[in-house]
VOGU-3710 file (C-alpha; in Angstrom, 3 decimals, decimal comma):
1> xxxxxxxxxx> 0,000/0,000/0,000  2,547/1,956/1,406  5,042/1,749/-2,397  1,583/2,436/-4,158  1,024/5,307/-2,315  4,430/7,093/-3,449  4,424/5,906/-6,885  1,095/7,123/-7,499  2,314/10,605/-5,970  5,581/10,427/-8,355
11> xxxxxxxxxx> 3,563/10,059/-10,948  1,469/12,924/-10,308  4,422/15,565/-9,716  6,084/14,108/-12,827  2,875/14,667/-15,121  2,347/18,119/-13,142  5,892/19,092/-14,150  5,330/18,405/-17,523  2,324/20,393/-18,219  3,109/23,322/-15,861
21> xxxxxxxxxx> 2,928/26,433/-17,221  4,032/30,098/-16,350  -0,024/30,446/-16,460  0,080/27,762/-13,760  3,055/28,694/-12,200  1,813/32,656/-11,657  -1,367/32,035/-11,945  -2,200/33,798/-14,343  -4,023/33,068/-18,124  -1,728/36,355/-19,442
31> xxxxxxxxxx> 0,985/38,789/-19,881  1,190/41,898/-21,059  4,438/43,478/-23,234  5,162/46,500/-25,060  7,574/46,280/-27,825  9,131/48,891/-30,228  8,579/47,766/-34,111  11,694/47,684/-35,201  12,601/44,931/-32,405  10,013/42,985/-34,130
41> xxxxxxxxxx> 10,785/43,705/-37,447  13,855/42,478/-36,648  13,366/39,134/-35,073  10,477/38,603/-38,060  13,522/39,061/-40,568  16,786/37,658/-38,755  15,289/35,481/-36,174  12,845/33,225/-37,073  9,685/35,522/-35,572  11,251/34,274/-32,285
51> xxxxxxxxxx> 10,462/37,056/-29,706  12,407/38,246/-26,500  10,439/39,939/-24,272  9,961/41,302/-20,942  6,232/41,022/-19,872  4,089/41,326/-16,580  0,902/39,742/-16,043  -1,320/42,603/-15,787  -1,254/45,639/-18,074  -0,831/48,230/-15,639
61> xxxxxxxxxx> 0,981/46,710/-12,516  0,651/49,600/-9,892  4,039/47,989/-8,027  6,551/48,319/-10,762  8,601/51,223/-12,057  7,436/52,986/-15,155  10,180/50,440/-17,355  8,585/47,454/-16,628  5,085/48,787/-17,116  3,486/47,344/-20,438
71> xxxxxxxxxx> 0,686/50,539/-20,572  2,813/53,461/-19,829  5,886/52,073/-21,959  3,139/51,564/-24,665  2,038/55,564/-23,452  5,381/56,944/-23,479  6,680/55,688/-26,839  3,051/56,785/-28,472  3,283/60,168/-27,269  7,669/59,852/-28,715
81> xxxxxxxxxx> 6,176/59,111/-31,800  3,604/61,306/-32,498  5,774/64,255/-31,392  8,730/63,189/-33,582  10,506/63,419/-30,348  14,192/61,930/-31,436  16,488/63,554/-28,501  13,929/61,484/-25,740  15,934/59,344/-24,081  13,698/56,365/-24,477
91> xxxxxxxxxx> 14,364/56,427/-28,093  18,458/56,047/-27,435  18,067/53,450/-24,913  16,133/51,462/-27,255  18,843/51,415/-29,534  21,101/50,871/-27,813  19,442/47,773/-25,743  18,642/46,432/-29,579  22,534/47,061/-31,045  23,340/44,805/-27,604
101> xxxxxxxxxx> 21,013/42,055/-28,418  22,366/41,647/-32,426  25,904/42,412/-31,528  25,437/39,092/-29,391  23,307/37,154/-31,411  24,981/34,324/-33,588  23,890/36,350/-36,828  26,939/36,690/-39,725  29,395/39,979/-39,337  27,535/41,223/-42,398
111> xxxxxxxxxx> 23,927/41,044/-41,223  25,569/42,434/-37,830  27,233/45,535/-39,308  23,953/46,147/-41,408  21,492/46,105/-38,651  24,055/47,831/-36,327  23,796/50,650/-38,904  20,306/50,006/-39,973  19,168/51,017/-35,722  21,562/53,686/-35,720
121> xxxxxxxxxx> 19,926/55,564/-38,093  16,572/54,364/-37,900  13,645/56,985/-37,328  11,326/57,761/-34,483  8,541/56,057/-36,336  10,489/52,811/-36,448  10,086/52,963/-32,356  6,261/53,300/-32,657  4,728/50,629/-29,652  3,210/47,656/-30,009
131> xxxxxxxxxx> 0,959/46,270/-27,261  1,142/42,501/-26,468  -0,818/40,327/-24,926  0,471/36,746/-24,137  -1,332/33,636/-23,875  0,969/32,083/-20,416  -0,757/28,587/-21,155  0,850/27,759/-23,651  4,458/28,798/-22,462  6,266/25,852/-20,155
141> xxxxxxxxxx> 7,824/27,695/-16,881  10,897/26,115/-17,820  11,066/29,288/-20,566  10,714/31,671/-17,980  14,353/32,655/-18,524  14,178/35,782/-15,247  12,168/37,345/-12,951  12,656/41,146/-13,211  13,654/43,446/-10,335  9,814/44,260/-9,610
151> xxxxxxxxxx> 7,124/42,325/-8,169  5,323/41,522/-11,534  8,267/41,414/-13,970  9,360/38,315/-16,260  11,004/37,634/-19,254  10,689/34,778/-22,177  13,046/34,424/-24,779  11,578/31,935/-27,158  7,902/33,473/-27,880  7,033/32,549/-30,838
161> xxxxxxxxx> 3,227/33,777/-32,601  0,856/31,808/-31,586  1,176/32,637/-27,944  1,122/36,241/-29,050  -1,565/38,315/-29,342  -1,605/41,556/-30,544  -4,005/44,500/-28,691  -2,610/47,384/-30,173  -0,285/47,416/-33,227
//
């Protein structure tokens, strides 16, 4: 009774393991990201569609800082684009967080120097927002790559489209 007792419990963490997702894990059904175009333009071209992205699991999470808020990231960069406004701040960050990510990526020195030069002279517009909404379900916890320095802050590397919908493009 005893050995049937345990292997019936194994069996149930195993099978829980391999269905648990960051929906499961959080629980919550979604996230909520805010990406620039031209990051997505980018992995749609070079990458496969494969998305990196930041994300919390509601779309205005009172406890985080203004980064690592999916509405007024989405807010900010809207108001950056329809003002033109290429000395913000936000606007150089972005490229330079995006000339980090392909200067380490495993793409050829050519595509490198091109997109390198490409997001160094890309325009506001390029930086317009896209709002995200993810579908956590269908995302294993083991490709929950970090938790973010805020309460409700996470990050996937691997998102691919159909966990991907998007609110606002």
């Amino acid at each position: 009774m005893c050995l049937r007792y345990v292997y019936g419990f194994l069996i149930q963490v195993l099978e829980e393991s391999l269905v648990s997702t960051i929906a499961r894990h959080l629980g919550k059904a979604s996230g909520f990201s805010c990406q620039p175009w031209l990051s997505v333009d980018i992995a749609d071209r070079h990458f496969g569609s494969v998305y990196r992205a930041w994300f919390a699991t509601t779309l205005n999470p009172q406890l985080n800082g203004s980064s690592s808020n999916p509405l007024v990231v989405y807010q900010e960069l809207d108001r950056i684009v329809h003002t033109n406004d290429f000395n913000h701040s936000r606007v150089d960050q972005l490229r330079v967080r995006l000339s980090r990510w392909i200067s380490s990526s495993s793409l050829s020195s050519v595509d490198i120097a091109s997109l390198l030069a490409e997001i160094a002279s890309a325009p506001v517009l390029a930086f317009r927002p896209i709002l995200w909404k993810l579908d956590l379900s269908k995302i294993h916890v083991t490709r929950l790559i970090s938790l973010g320095q805020f309460p409700d802050e996470y990050q996937v590397s691997d998102l691919i489209a159909g966990e991907i919908q998007t609110m606002v493009p």
